[in-house]
C-alpha positions as CSV (number, residue, x, y, z in Angstrom):
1,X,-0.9,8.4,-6.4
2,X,0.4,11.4,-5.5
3,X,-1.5,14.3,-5.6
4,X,-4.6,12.7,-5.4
5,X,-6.1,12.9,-2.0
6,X,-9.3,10.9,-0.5
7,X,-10.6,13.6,1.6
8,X,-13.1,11.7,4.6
9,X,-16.6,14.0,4.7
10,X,-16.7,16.2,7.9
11,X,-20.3,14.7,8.0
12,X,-18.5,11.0,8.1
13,X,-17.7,9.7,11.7
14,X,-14.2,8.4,11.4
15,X,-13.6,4.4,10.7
16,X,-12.1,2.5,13.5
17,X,-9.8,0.1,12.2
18,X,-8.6,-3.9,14.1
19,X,-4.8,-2.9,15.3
20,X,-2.4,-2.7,12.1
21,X,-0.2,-6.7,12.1
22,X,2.5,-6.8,9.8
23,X,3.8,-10.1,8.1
24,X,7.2,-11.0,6.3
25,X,6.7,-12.3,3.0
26,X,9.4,-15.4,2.4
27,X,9.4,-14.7,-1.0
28,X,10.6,-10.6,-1.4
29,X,11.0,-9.5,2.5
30,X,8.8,-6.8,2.1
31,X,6.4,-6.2,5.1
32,X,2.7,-6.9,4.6
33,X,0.3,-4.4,6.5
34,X,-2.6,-6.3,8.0
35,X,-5.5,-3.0,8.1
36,X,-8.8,-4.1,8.9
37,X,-10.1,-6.1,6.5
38,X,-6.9,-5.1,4.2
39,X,-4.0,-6.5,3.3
40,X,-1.6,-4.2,2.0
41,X,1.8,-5.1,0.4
42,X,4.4,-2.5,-0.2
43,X,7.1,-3.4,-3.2
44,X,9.6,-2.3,-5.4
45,X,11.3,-2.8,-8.2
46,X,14.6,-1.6,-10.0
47,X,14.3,0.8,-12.6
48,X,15.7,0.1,-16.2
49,X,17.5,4.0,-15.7
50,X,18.5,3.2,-12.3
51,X,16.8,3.9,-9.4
52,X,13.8,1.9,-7.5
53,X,10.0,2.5,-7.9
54,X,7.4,1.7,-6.1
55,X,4.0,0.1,-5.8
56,X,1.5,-1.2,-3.5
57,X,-1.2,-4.3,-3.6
58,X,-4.3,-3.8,-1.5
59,X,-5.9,-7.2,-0.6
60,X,-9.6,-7.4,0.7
61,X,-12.1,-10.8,0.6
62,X,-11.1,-14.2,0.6
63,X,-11.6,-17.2,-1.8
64,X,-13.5,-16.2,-5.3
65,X,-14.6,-12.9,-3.4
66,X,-11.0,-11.4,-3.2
67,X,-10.4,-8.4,-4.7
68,X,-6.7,-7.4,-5.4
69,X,-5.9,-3.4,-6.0
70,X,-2.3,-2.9,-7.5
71,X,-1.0,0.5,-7.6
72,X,2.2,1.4,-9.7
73,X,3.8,4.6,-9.0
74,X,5.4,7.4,-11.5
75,X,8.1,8.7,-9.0
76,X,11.5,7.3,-9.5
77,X,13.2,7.1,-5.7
78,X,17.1,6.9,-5.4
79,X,16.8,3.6,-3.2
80,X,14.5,0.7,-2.2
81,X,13.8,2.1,0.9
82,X,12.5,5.4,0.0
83,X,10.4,3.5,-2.9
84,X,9.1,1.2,-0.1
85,X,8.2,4.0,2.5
86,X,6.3,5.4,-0.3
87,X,4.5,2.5,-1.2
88,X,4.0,1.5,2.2
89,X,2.8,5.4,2.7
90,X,0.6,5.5,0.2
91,X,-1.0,1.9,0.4
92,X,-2.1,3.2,4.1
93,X,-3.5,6.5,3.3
94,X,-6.0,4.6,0.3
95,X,-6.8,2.0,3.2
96,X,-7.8,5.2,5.4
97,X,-10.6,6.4,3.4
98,X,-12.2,3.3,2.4
């Protein structure tokens, strides 16, 4: 979501976070981010006017308590990679302030 940032309070003592893992979905090859008690998925997707976009899945609980934030972004990138640095950008900096 570009543009809008989660600023931490200066009152706030920063959050320590468990060392970032990162798996390999089978199914798309995209990296997932392991973050605490986060789960964050990076992805894209072709654009019907060429192009790649991106988005980002932000997985937290497990069983009937998980909770599964998907984020679809506006920009239009010129390749996957771009789109998935992006993603993978923004998924990390939402993790960071909550």
């Amino acid at each position: 979501m570009k543009g809008m940032h989660h600023p931490l309070s200066s009152q706030t003592a920063p959050r320590r976070f468990s060392p970032i893992k990162a798996h390999t979905s089978k199914d798309n090859m995209q990296k997932n981010i392991e973050v605490g008690r986060y789960l964050v998925s990076p992805m894209t997707s072709p654009h019907t006017e060429g192009g790649f976009r991106a988005s980002v899945s932000i997985r937290s609980g497990r069983g009937t308590g998980t909770t599964d934030r998907i984020m679809r972004f506006s920009p239009c990138f010129p390749n996957r990679q771009a789109a998935l640095r992006y993603a993978t950008a923004e998924g990390l900096s939402w993790v960071s302030c909550h």
